[in-house]
C-alpha positions as CSV (number, residue, x, y, z in Angstrom):
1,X,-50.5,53.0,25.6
2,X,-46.6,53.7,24.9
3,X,-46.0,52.1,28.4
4,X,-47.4,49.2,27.4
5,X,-45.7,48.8,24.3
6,X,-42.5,49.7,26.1
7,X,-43.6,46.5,28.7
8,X,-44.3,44.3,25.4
9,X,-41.4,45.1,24.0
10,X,-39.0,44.5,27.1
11,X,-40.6,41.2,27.4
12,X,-40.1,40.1,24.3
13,X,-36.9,40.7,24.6
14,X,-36.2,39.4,27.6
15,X,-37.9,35.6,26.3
16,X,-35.8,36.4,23.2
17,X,-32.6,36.5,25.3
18,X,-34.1,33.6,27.0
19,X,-34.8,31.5,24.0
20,X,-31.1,32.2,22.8
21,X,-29.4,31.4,26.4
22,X,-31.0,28.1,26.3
23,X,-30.3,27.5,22.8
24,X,-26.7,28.7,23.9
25,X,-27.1,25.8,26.9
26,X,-28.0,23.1,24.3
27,X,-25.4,23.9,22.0
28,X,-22.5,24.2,25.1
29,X,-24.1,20.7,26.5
30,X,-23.7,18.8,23.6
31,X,-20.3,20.2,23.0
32,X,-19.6,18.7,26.5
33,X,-20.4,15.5,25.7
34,X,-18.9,15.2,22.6
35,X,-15.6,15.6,24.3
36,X,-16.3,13.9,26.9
37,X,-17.4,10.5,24.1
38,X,-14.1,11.6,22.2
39,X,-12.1,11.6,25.4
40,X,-13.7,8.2,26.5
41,X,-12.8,6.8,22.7
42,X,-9.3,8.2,22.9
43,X,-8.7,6.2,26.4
44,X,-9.8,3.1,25.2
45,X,-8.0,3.0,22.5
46,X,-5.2,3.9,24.6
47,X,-5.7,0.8,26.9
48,X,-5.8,-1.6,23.6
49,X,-2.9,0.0,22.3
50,X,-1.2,-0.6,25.9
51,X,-2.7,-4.3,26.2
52,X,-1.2,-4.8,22.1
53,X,2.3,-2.9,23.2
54,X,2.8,-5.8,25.8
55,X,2.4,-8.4,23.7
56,X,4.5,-6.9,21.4
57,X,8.4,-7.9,22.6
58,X,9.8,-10.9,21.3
59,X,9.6,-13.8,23.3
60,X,12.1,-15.6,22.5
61,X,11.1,-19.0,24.6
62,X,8.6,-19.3,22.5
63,X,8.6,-18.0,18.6
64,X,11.6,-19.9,16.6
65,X,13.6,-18.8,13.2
66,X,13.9,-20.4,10.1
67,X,16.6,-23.0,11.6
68,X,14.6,-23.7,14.7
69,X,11.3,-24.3,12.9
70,X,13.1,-26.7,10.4
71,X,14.4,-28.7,13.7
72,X,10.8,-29.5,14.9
73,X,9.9,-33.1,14.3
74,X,8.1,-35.0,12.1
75,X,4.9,-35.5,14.7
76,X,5.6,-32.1,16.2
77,X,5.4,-30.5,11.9
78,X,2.2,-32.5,11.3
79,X,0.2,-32.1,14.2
80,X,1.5,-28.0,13.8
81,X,0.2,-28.0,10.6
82,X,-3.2,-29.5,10.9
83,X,-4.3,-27.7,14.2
84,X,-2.1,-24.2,15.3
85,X,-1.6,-23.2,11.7
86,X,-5.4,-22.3,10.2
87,X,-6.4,-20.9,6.8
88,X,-9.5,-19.9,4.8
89,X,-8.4,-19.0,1.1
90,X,-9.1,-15.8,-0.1
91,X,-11.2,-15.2,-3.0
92,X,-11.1,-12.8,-5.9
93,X,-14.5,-11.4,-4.8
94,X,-12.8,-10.6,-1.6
95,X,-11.3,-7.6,-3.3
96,X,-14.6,-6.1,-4.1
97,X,-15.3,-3.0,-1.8
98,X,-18.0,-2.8,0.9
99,X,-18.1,0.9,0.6
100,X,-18.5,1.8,-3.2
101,X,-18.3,5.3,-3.4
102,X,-15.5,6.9,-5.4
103,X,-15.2,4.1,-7.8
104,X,-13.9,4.8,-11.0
105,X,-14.1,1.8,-13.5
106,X,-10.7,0.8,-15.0
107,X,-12.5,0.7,-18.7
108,X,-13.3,4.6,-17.8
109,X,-10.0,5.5,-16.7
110,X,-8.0,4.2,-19.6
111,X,-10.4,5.6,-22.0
112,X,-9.5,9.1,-20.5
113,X,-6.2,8.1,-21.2
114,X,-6.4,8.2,-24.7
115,X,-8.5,10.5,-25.2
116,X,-5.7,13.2,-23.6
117,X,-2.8,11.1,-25.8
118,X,-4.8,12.2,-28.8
119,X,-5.9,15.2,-27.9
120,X,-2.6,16.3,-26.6
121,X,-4.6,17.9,-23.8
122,X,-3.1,16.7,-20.6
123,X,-5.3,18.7,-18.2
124,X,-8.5,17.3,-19.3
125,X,-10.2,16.0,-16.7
126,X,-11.9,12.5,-17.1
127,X,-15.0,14.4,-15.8
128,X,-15.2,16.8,-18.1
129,X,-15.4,14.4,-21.1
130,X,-19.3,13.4,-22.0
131,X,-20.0,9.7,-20.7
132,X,-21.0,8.8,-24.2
133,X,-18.1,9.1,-25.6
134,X,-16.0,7.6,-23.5
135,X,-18.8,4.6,-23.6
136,X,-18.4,4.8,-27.5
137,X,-14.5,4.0,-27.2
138,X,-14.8,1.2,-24.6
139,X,-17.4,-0.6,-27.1
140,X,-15.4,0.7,-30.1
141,X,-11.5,0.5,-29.1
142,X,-10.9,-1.2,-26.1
143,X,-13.4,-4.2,-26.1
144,X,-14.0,-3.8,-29.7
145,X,-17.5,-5.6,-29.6
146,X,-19.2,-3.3,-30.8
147,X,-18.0,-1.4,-34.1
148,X,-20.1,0.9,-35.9
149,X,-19.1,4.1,-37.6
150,X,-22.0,5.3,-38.8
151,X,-23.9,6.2,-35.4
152,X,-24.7,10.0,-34.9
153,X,-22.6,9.6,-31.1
154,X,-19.4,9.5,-33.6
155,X,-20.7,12.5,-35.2
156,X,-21.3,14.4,-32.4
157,X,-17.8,12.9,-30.7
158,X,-16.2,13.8,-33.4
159,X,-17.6,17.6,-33.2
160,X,-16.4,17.3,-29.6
161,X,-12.8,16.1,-30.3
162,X,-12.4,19.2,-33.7
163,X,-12.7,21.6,-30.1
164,X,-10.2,19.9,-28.5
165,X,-7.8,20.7,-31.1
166,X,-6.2,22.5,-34.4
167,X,-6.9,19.9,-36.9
168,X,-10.4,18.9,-37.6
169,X,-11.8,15.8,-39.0
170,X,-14.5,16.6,-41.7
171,X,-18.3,14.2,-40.9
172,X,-16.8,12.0,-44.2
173,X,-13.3,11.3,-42.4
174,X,-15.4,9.3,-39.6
175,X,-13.4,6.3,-40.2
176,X,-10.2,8.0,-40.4
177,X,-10.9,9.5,-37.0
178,X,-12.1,6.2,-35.5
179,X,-8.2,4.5,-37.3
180,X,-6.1,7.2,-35.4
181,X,-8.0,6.6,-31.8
182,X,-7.5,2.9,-33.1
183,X,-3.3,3.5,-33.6
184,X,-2.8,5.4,-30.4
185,X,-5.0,2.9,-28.1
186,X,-2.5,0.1,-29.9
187,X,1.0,2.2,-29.1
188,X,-0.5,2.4,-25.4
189,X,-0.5,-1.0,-25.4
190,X,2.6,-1.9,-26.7
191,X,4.7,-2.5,-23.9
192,X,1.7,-4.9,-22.5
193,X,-0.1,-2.4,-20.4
194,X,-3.4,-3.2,-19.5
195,X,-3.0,-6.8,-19.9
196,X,-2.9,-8.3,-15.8
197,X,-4.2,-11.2,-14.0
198,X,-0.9,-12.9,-15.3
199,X,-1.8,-12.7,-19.4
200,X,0.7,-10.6,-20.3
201,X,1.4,-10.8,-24.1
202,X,5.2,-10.1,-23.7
203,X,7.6,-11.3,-21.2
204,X,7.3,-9.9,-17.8
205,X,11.4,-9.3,-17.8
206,X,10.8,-7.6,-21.3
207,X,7.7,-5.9,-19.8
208,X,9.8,-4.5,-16.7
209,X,12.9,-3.1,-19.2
210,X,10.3,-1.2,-21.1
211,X,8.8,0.1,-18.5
212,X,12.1,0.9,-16.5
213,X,13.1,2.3,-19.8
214,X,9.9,4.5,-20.5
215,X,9.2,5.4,-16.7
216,X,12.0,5.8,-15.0
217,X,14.9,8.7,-16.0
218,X,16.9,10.2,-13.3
219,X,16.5,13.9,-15.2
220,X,13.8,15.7,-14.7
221,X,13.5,16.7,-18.4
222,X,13.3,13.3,-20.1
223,X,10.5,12.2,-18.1
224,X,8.9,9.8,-19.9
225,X,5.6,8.5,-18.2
226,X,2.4,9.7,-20.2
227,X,1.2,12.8,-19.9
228,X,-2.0,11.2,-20.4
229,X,-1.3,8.9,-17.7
230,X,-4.5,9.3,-15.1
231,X,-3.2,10.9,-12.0
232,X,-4.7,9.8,-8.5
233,X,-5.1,12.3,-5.7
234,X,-7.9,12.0,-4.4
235,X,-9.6,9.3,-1.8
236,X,-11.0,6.8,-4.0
237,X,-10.8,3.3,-5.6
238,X,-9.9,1.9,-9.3
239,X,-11.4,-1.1,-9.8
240,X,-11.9,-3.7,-12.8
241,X,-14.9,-5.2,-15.1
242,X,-16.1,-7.4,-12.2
243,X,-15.6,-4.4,-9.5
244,X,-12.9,-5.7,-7.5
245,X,-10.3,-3.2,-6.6
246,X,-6.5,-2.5,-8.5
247,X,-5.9,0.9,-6.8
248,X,-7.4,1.9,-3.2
249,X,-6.4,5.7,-1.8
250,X,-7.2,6.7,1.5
251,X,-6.2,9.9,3.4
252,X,-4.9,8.9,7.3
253,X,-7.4,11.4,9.7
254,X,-4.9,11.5,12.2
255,X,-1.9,13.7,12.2
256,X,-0.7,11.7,15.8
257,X,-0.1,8.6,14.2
258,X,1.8,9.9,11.0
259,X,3.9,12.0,13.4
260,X,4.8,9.2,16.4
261,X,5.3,6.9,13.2
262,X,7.9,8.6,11.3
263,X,9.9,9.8,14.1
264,X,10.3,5.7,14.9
265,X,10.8,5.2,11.6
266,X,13.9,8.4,11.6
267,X,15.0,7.6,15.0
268,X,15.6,4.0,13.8
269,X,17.1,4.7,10.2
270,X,20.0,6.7,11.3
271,X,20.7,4.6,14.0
272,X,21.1,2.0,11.3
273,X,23.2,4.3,9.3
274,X,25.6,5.0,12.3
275,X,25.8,2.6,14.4
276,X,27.6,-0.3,12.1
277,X,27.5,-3.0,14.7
278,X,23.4,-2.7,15.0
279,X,23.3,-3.6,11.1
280,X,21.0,-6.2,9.4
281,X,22.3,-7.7,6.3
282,X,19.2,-6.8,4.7
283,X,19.5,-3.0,6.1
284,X,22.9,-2.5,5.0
285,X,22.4,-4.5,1.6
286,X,19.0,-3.3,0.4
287,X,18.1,-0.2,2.9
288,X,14.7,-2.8,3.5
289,X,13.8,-4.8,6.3
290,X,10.9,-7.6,7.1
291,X,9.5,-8.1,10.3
292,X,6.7,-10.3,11.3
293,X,6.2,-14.0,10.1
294,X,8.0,-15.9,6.9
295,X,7.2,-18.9,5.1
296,X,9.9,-19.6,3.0
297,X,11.7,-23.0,1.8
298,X,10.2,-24.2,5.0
299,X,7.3,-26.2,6.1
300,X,6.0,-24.1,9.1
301,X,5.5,-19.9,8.9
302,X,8.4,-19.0,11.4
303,X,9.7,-14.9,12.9
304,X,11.9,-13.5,10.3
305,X,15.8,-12.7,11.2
306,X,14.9,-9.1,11.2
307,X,11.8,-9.3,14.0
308,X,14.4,-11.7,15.8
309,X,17.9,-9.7,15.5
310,X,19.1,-13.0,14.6
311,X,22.7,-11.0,13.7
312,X,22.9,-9.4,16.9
313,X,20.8,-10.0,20.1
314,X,22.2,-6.4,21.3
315,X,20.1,-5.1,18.6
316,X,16.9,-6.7,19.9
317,X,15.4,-3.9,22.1
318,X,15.6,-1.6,18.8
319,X,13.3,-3.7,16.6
320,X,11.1,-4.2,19.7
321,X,11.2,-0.7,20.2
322,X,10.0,0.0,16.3
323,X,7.2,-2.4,16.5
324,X,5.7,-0.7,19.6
325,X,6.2,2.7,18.1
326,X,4.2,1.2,14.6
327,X,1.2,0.2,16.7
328,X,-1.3,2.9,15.8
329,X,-0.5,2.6,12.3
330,X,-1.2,-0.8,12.2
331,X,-4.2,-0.4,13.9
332,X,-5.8,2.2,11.3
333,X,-4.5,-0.2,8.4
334,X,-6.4,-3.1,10.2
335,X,-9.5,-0.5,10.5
336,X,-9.2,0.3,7.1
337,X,-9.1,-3.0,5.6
338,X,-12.5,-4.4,8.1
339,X,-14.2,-1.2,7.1
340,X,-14.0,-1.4,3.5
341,X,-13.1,-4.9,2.6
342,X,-14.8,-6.9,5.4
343,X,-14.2,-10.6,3.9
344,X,-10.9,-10.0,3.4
345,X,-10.5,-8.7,7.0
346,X,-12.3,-11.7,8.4
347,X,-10.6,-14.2,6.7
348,X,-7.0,-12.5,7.7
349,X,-8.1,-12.6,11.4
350,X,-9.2,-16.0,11.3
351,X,-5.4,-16.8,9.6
352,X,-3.4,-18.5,12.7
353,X,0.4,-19.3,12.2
354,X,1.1,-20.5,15.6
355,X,3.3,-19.9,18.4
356,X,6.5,-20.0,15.8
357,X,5.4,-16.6,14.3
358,X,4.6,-13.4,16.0
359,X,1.1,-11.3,14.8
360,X,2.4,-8.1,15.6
361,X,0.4,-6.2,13.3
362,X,-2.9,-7.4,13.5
363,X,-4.6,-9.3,10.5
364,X,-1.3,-8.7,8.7
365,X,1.9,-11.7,9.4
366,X,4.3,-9.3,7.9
367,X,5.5,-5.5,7.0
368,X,8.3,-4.2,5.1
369,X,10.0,-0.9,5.6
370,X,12.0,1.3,3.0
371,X,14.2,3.2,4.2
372,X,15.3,6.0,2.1
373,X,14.4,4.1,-0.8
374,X,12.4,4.5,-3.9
375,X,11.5,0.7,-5.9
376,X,12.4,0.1,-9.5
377,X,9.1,-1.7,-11.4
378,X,8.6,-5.6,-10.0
379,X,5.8,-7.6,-9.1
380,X,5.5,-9.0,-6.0
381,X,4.8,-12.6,-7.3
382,X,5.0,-14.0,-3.2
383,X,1.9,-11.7,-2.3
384,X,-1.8,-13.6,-2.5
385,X,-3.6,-12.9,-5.5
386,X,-6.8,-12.1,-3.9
387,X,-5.3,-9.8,-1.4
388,X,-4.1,-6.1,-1.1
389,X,-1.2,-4.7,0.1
390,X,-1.3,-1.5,2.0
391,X,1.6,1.2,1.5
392,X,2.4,4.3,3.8
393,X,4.7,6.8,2.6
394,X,6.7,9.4,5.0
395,X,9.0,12.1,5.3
396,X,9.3,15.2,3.9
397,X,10.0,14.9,0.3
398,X,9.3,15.5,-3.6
399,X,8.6,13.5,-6.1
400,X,9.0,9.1,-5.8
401,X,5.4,9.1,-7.3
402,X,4.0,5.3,-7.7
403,X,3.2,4.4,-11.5
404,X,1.3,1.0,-12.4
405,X,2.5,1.2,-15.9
406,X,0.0,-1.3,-17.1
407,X,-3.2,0.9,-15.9
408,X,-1.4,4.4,-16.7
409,X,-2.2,5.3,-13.6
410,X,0.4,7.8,-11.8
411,X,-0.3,8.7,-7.7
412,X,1.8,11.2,-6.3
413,X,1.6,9.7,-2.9
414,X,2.2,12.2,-0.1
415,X,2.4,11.7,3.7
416,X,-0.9,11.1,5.4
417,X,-2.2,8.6,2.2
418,X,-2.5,4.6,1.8
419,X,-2.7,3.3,-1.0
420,X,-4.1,0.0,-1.1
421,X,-3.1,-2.7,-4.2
422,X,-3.2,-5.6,-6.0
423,X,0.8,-5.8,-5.6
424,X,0.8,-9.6,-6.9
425,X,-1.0,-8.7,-10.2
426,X,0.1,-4.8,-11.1
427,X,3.5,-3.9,-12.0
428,X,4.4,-1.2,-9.7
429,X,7.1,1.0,-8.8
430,X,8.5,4.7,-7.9
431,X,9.0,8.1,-10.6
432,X,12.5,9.3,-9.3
433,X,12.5,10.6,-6.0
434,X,13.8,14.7,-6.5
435,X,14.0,16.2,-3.3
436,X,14.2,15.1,0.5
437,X,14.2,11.6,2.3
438,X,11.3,9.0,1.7
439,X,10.5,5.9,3.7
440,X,7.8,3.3,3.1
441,X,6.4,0.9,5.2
442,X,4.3,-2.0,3.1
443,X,1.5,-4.0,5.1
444,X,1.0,-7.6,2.8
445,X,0.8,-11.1,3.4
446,X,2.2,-14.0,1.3
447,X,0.1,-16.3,-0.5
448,X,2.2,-19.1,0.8
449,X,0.6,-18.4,4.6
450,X,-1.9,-20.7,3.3
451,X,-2.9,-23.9,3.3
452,X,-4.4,-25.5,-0.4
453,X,-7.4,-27.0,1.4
454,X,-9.3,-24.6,4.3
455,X,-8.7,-26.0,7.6
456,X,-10.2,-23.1,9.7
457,X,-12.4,-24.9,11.4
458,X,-10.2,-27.8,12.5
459,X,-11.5,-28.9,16.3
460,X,-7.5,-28.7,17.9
461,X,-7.0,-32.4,19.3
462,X,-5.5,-31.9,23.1
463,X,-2.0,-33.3,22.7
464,X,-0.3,-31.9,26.0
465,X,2.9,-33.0,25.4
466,X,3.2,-31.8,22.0
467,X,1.4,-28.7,22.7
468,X,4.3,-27.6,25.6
469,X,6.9,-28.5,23.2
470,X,5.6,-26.2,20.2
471,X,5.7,-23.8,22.5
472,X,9.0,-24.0,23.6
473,X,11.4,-23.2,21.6
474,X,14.2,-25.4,23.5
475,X,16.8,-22.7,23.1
476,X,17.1,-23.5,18.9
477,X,17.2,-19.9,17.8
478,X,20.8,-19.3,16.9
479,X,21.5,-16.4,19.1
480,X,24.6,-14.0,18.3
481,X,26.0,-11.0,20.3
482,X,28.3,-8.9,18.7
483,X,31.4,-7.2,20.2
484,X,32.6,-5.6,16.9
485,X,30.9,-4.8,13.4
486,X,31.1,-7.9,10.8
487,X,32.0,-7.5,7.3
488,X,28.5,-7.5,5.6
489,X,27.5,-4.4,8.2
490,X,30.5,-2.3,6.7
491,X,30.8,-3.8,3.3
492,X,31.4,-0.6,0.2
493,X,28.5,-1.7,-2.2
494,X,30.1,0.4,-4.5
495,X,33.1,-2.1,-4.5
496,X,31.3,-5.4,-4.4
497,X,28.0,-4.7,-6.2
498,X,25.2,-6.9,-4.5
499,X,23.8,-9.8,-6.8
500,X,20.4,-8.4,-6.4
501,X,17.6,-11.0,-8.4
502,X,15.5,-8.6,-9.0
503,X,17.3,-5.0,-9.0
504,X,14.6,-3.4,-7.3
505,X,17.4,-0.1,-6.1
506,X,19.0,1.5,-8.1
507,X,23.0,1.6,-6.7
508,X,22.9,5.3,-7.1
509,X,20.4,5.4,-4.9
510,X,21.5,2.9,-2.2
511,X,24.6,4.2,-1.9
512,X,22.9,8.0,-0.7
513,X,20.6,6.0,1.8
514,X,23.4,4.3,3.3
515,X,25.2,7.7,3.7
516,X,21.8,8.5,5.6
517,X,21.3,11.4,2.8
518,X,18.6,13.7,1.7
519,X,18.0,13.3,-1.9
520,X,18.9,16.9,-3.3
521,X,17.6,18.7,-6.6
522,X,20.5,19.7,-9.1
523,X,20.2,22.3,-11.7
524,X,21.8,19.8,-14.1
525,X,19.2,17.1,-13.3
């Protein structure tokens, strides 16, 4: 009898270790092919990278600068602009998300806001504060449509707030309660916050003073933002009353990209900073550069200077060099945009400048790069007002957080994040950097890449002759190759202080990039 436990009991076992060796097998197999589907996934997007790296160098027979595309003639601009340059307008509903999850409603957000002014509690998360009452003071303080002071959700808000703090309002000082939420939503909005979509109250000039005023001390201590201000760290979008988006993070899932990317980005800043002859004007002036497609006091889009080293051709193989190395960036930003804001994405594609511009970073005609910059407040009144622009900090660094003064809305933007934005509507700019060295590279297109009517689906008339011509450039792009520096690549800024329109650097702070320094925290600062 115990032998034939024993014999039950061994095989058991043994189709127990069987069970869990083929279980073991299963698991193994399917962690084979998963690599093997990764690896596959990884090589084609290898190929297209390859296949979009050589497309990328300039070819200068056939895209043309500013000069060159203002030298095409009157048939060759007309028939241009009907069939090789396409548009389909963009509409405000194309900023409304296709994937909603993480929205926070604007209405929401600033209610939080005042809720931590007056309460002086500037940890409080907006999720710990009950739904109803921040429903009560969008209906009651920030629409106003719906006053009524003698509801029992004041009553029981009001209980709420007395825990928040010292002082406590008695049930009969309802209305003295309701006055003071009243006076501090109005001081929030003094300085025309909140007010977008071009009806500001104030002056934009007046609006930017305040807020370069308020927002933006270069000590530490006299930090001025709100405390209140919402902060943004996590993935997520902020959108308005008709659920289009103002503020779009993202985290960037791969650590490849953000590495290859900002060692381009290094590798190209200080050889800006030391080698003088390779300087742009705009590089040496403003530590910012444009590359891609422009469309300005001209008829046709055309390459900007700084895609074509129109200052010196010797500098060429470096911005070619750059736009290669920004590939894989540009390819998540294009995946990012299709995967959450599909109309948008479709109608960018569909966007053709021509042979006179380059597309070299997908759906977007143009990018700008900071280097070793932070931005004073500005709007950037060129950008369309249905679109978003997409921002990439890196570096190693502390501090430069962005702050939309008009939403209260603070995000301390770290390597590995895009932040998506409605740059043409938002008044936008950087808290002062404290520590290290911070570049910026801005994906956005200009509203002026398109035409007033749609003529997407134009049938292209077969004009041979004018065709070969637009496609030649005939040698018109002014071509300079420099033996020694010029005097706006060595120019002291200190000396002869730029006549900047819009003051969007601080000299201060123009002067360290040029020197190709790391911002450093001071004890005195």
């Amino acid at each position: 009898m115990n032998n034939n436990n024993n014999l039950n009991n061994n095989m058991n076992s043994s189709n127990s270790n069987n069970k869990l060796t083929s279980r073991q097998r299963n698991i193994r197999r399917k962690r084979i092919t998963q690599q093997k589907q990764q690896e596959q996934q990884q090589e084609q997007q290898q190929q297209e990278w390859q296949q979009q790296l050589q497309q990328i160098p300039q070819q200068q027979n056939l895209h043309r600068i500013q000069g060159a595309c203002n030298k095409a003639s009157l048939q060759e601009k007309s028939y241009y602009e009907k069939y090789l340059w396409k548009s389909q307008s963009l509409e405000p509903t194309d900023k409304i998300s296709t994937r909603p999850q993480n929205q926070l409603h604007l209405y929401y957000l600033l209610a939080g806001v005042l809720i931590r002014e007056c309460t002086r509690n500037y940890s409080l998360e907006l999720s710990n504060i009950p739904s109803d009452y921040l429903e009560l003071i969008i209906s009651n303080i920030i629409i106003r449509n719906d006053i009524n002071l003698n509801i029992k959700t004041w009553d029981y808000f009001r209980l709420w707030y007395n825990m928040q703090i010292n002082y406590h309002f008695q049930k009969n000082h309802l209305e003295k309660f309701y006055n003071l939420l009243k006076m501090k939503w109005d001081i929030l909005l003094e300085d025309g916050s909140f007010e977008i979509d071009n009806k500001l109250h104030i002056k934009s000039s007046d609006m930017i003073d305040l807020a370069q005023g308020k927002y933006r001390s270069t000590r530490l201590e006299s930090f001025t933002y709100p405390k209140s201000a919402h902060c943004l760290v996590n993935p997520g979008c902020i959108v308005n009353q008709n659920n289009q988006t103002l503020i779009h993070l993202e985290n960037i899932d791969n650590t490849n990209i953000l590495l290859h990317t900002t060692n381009a980005v290094n590798t190209y800043y200080y050889h800006m900073v030391n080698y003088e002859k390779h300087r742009s004007k705009s590089f040496w002036r403003d530590l910012t550069e444009h590359y891609g497609a422009y469309r300005l006091y001209t008829s046709l889009p055309y390459t900007s200077f700084d895609s074509a080293s129109s200052h010196n051709t010797d500098h060429q193989l470096c911005v070619d060099e750059l736009i290669r190395s920004l590939v894989p960036l540009s390819n998540f930003v294009n995946k990012f945009i299709q995967d959450n804001y599909n109309s948008m994405y479709l109608k960018l594609k569909n966007l053709s400048l021509g042979p006179f511009a380059p597309r070299s970073f997908g759906i977007f005609p143009m990018i700008a790069i900071n280097y070793n910059i932070v931005s004073n407040y500005h709007w950037d009144l060129s950008d369309a007002s249905n679109c978003l622009c997409c921002l990439i900090p890196l570096g190693n660094f502390q501090g430069g957080d962005l702050y939309f003064p008009q939403l209260h809305v603070r995000v301390p933007l770290q390597p590995g994040q895009v932040v998506a934005f409605d740059s043409h509507n938002l008044l936008h700019g950087n808290l002062p950097l404290i520590s290290g060295i911070r570049h910026s590279i801005v994906y956005f297109v200009h509203q002026n890449f398109f035409h007033k009517e749609d003529n997407y689906s134009n049938m292209e008339i077969e004009n041979v002759k004018l065709i070969k011509s637009l496609h030649d450039n005939k040698n018109l792009n002014k071509r300079i190759l420099l033996s020694e520096p010029v005097d706006f690549q060595t120019i002291d800024y200190t000396i002869n202080v730029p006549k900047n329109k819009d003051q969007r650097h601080s000299p201060e702070e123009l002067e360290r990039g040029r020197k190709g320094e790391s911002k450093i925290l001071h004890f005195n600062e």
